[in-house]
MDTraj code that builds the backbone (N, CA, C; nanometers):
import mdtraj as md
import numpy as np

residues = "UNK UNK UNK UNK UNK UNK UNK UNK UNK UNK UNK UNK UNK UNK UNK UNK UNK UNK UNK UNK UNK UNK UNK UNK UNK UNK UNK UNK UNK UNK UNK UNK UNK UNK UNK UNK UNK UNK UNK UNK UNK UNK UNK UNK UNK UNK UNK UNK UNK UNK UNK UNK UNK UNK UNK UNK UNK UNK UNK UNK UNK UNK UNK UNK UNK UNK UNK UNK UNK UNK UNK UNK UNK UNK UNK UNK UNK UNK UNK UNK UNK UNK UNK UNK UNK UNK UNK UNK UNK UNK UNK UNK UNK UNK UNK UNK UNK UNK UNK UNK UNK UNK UNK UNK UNK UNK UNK UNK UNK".split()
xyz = np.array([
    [0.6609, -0.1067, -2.2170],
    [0.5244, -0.0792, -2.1803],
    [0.5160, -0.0177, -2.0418],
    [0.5610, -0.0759, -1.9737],
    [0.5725, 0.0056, -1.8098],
    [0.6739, 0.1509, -1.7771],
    [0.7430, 0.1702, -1.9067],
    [0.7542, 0.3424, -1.9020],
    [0.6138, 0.4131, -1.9138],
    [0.5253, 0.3605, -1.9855],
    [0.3998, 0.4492, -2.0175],
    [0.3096, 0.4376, -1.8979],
    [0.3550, 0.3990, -1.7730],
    [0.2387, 0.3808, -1.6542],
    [0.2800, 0.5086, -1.5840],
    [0.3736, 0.5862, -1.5484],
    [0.3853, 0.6913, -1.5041],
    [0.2961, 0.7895, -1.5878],
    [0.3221, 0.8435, -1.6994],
    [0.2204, 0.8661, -1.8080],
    [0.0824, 0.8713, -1.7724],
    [0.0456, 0.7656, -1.7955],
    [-0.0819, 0.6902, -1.7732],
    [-0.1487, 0.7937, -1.6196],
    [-0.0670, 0.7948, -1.5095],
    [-0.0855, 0.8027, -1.4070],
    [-0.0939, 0.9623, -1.3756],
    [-0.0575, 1.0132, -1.4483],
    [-0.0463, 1.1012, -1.4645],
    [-0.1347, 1.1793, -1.5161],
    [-0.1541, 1.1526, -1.6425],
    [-0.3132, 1.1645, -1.6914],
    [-0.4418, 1.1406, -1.6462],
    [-0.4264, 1.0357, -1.6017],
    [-0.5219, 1.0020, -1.4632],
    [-0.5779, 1.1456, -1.3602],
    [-0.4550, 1.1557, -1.2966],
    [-0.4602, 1.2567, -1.1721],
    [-0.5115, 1.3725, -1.2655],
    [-0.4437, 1.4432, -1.3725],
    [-0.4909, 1.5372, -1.4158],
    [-0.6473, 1.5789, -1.4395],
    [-0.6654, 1.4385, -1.4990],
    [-0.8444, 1.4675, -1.5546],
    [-0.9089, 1.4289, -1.4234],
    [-0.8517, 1.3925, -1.3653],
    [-1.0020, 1.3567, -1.1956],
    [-0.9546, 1.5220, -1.1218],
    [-0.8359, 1.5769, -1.1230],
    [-0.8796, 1.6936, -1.0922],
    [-0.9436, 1.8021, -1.1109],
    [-0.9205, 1.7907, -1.3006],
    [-1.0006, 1.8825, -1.3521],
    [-1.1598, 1.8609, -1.3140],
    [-1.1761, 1.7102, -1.2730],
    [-1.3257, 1.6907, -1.3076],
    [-1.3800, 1.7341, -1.1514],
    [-1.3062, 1.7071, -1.0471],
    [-1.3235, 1.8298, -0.9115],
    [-1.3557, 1.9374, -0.9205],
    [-1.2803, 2.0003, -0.9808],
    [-1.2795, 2.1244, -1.0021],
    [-1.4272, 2.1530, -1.0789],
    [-1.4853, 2.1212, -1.2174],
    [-1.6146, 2.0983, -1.2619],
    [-1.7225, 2.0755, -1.1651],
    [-1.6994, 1.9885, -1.0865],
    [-1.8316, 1.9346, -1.0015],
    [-1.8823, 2.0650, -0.8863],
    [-1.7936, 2.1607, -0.8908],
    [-1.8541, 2.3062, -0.7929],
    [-1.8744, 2.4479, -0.9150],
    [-1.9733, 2.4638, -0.8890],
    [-1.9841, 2.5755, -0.9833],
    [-1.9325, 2.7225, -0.9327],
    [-1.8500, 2.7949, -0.9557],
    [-1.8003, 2.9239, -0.9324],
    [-1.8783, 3.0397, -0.9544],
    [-1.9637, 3.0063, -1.0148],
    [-2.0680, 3.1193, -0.9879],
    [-2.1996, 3.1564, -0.8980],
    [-2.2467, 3.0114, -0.8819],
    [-2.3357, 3.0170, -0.7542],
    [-2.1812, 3.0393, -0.6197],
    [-2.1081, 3.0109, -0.6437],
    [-2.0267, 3.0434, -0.5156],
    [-2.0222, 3.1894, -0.4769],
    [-2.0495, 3.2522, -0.5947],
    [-2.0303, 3.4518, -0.5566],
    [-2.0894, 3.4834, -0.4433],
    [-2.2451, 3.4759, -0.4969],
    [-2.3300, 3.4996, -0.3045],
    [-2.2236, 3.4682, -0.2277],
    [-2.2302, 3.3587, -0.2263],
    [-2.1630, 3.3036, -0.1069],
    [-2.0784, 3.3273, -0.0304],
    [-1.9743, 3.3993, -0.1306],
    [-1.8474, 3.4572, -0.1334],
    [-1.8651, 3.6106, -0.0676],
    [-1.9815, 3.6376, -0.1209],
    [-2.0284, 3.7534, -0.0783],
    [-2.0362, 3.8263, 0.0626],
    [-2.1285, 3.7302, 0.0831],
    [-2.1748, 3.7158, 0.2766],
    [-2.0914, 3.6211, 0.3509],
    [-2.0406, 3.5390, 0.3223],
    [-1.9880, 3.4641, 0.4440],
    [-1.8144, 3.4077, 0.4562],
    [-1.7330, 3.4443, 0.2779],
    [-1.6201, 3.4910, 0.3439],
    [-1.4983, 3.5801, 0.2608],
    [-1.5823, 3.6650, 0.2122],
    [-1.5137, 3.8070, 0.1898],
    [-1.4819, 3.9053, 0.3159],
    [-1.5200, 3.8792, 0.4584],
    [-1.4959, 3.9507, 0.5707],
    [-1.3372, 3.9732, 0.5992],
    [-1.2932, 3.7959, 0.5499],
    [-1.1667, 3.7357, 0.5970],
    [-1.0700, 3.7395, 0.4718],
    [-1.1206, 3.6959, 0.3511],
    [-1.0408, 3.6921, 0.2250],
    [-1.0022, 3.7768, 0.1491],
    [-1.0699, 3.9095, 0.1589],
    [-1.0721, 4.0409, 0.1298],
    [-0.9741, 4.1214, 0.1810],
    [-1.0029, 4.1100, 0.3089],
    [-0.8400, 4.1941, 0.3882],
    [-0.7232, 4.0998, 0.4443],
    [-0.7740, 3.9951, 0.4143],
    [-0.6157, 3.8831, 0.5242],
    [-0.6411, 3.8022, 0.6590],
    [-0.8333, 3.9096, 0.7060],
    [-0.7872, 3.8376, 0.8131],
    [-0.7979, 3.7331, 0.9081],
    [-0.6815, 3.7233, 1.0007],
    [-0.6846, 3.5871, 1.0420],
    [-0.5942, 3.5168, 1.0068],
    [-0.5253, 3.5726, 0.8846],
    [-0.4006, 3.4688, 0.8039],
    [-0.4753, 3.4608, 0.6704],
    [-0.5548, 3.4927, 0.6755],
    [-0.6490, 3.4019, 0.5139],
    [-0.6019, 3.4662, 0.4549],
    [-0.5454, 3.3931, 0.3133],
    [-0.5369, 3.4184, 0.2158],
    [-0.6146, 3.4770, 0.0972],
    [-0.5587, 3.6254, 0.0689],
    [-0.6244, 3.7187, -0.0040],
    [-0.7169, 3.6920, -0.1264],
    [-0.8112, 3.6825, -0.1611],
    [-0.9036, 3.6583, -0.2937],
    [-0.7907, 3.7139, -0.3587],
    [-0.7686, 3.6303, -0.4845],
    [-0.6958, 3.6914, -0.6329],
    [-0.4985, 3.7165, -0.6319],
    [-0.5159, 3.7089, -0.4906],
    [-0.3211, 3.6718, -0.4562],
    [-0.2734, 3.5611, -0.4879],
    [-0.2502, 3.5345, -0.6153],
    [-0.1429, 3.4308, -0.7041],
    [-0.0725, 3.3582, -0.6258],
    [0.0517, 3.4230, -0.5576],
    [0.1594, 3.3901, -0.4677],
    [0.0757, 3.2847, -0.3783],
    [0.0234, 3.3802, -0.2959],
    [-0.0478, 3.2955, -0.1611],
    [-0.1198, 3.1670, -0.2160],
    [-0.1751, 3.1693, -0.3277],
    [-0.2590, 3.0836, -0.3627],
    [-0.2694, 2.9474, -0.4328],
    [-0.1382, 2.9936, -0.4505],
    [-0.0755, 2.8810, -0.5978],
    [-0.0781, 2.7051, -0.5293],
    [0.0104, 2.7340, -0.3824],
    [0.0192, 2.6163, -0.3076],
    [-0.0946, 2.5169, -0.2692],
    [-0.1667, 2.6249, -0.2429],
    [-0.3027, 2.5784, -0.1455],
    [-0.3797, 2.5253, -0.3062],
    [-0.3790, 2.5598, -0.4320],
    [-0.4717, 2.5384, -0.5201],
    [-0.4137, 2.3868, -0.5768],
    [-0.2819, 2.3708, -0.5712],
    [-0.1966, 2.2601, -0.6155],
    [-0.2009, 2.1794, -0.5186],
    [-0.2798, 2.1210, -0.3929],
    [-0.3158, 2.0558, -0.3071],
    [-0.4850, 2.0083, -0.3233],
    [-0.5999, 2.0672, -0.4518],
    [-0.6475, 1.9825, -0.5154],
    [-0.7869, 2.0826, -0.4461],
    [-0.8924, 2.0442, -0.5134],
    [-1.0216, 2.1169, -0.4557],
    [-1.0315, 2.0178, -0.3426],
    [-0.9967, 1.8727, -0.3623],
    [-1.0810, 1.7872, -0.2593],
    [-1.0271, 1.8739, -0.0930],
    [-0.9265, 1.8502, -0.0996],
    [-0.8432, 1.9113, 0.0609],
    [-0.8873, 2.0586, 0.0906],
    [-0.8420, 2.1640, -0.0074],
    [-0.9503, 2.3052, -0.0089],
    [-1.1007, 2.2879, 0.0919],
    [-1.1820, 2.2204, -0.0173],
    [-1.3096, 2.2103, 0.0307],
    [-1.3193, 2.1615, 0.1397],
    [-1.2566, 2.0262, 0.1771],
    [-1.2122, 1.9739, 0.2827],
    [-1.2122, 2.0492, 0.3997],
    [-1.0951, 2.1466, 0.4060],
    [-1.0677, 2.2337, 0.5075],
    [-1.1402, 2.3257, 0.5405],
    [-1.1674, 2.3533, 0.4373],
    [-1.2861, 2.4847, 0.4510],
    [-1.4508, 2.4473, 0.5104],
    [-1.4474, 2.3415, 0.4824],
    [-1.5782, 2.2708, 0.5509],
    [-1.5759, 2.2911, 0.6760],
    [-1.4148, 2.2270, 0.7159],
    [-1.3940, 2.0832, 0.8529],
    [-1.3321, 2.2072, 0.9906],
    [-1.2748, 2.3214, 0.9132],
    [-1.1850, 2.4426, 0.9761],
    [-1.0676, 2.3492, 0.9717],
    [-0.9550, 2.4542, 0.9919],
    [-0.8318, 2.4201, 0.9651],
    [-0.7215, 2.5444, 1.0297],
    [-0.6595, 2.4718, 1.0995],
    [-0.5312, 2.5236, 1.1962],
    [-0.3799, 2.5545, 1.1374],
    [-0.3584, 2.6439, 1.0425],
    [-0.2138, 2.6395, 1.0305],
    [-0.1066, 2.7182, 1.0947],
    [-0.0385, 2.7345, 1.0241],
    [0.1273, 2.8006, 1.0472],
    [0.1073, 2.9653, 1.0471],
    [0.0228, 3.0129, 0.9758],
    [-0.0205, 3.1368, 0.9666],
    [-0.1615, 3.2099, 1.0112],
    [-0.2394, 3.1143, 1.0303],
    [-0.3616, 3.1216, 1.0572],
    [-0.4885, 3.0245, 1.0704],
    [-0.6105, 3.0622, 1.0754],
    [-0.6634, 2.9985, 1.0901],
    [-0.8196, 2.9902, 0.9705],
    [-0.9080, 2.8800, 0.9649],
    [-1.0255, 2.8826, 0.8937],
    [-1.1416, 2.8455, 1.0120],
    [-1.2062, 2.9059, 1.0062],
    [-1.3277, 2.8500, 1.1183],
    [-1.4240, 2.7201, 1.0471],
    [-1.4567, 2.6155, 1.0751],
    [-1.5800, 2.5511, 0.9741],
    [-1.6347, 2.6426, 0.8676],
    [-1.6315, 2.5871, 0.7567],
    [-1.7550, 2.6396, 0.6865],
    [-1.7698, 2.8261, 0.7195],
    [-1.6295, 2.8719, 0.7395],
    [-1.6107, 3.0104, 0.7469],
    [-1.6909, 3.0814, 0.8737],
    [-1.7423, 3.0062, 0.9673],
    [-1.8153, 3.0780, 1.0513],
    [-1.9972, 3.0545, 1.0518],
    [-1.9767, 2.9803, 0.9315],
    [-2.1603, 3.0078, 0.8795],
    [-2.2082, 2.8293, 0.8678],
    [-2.2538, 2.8073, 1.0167],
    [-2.2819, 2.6587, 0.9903],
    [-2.4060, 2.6428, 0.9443],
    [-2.4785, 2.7109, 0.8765],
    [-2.5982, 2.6664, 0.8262],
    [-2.5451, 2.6811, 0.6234],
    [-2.4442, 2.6869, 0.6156],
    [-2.4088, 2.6540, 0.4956],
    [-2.4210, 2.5658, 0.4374],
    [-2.4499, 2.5020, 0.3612],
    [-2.4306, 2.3617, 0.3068],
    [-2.2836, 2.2682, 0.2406],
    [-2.2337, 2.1797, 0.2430],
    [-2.1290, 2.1601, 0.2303],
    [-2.1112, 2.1864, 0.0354],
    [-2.2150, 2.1900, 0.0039],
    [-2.1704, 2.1966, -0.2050],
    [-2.1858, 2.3490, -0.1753],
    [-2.2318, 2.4830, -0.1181],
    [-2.2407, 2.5623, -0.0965],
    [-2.1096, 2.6503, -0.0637],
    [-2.0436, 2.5751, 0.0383],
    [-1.8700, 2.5782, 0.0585],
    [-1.7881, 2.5386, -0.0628],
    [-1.8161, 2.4724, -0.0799],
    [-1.7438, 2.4028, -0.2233],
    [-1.8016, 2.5110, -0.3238],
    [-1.9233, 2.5575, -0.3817],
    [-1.9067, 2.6401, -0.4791],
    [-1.7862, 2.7600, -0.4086],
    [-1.8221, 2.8010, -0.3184],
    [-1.7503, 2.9339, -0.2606],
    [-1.6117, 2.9177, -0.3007],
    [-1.5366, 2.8006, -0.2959],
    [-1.4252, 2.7968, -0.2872],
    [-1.3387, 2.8054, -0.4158],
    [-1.4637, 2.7064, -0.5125],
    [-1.4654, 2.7048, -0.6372],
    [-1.4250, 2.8283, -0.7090],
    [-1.5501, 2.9909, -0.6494],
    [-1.5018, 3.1105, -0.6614],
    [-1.3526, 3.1608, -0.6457],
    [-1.3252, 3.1528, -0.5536],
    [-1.1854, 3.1787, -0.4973],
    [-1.0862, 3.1258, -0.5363],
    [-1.0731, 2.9923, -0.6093],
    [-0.9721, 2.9839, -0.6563],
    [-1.0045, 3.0128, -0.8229],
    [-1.0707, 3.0363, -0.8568],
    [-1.1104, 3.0840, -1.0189],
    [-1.0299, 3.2542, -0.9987],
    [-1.0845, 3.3186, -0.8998],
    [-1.0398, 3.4600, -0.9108],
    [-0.8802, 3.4618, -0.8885],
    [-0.8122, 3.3168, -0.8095],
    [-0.6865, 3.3394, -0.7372],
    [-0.5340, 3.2936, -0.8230],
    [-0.5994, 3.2201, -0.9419],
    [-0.5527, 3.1483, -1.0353],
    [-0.4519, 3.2293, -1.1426],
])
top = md.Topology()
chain = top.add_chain()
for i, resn in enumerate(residues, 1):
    res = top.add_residue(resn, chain, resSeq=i)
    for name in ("N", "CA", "C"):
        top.add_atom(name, md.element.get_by_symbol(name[0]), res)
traj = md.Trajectory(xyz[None], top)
C-alpha cells in the first residue's frame, strides 16, 4: 500500500497545478499583455524572456503559476535579468498579473 503514496502524491501535485493554471484566464490577460509587458517580452529586454520561446520558458513554467505570478507581482532579481513589480504598472491588479502571465505561458508552451 505505501508504494501507491508516491503515486498518490503525485497526482495530487498534478491536478492542483492544473487547477492554478485554470484559476487565471489567458485571455483577459491579452490587454494586458498588450500594454504593460510586451515592451520587455517581445524583444528580451532586460533579460526577459521572449513571449513563445519554448527553450527559455520551459524552466520558469515547470516552477508552477504560483512562483511565476509570484514574481511577477513581487519583481524579481536574477542571473540574467530582471522583472520590475507587476512589470512596471502598479496600478495593475494582482489577478490582472496573473491573467497576463497566464497569457504568456499559454503562447510559450
Amino acid at each position: 500500500m505505501s508504494r501507491f503514496l508516491p503515486l498518490a502524491l503525485l497526482c495530487a501535485i498534478l491536478i492542483s497545478s492544473r487547477d492554478a493554471v485554470a484559476a487565471y484566464n489567458a485571455s483577459a490577460g491579452k490587454p494586458v499583455y498588450d500594454v504593460s509587458c510586451i515592451t520587455c517580452h517581445k524583444t528580451g529586454l532586460m533579460g526577459a524572456p521572449k513571449t513563445g520561446d519554448k527553450a527559455a520558458w520551459a524552466p520558469r513554467i515547470a516552477q508552477g503559476m504560483a512562483i511565476l505570478v509570484s514574481k511577477s507581482i513581487k519583481g524579481f532579481q536574477g542571473k540574467k535579468g530582471m522583472m520590475m513589480p507587476k512589470g512596471g504598472n502598479p496600478k495593475l491588479t494582482d489577478a490582472q498579473v496573473g491573467n497576463a502571465v497566464a497569457y504568456i505561458v499559454q503562447q510559450s508552451k
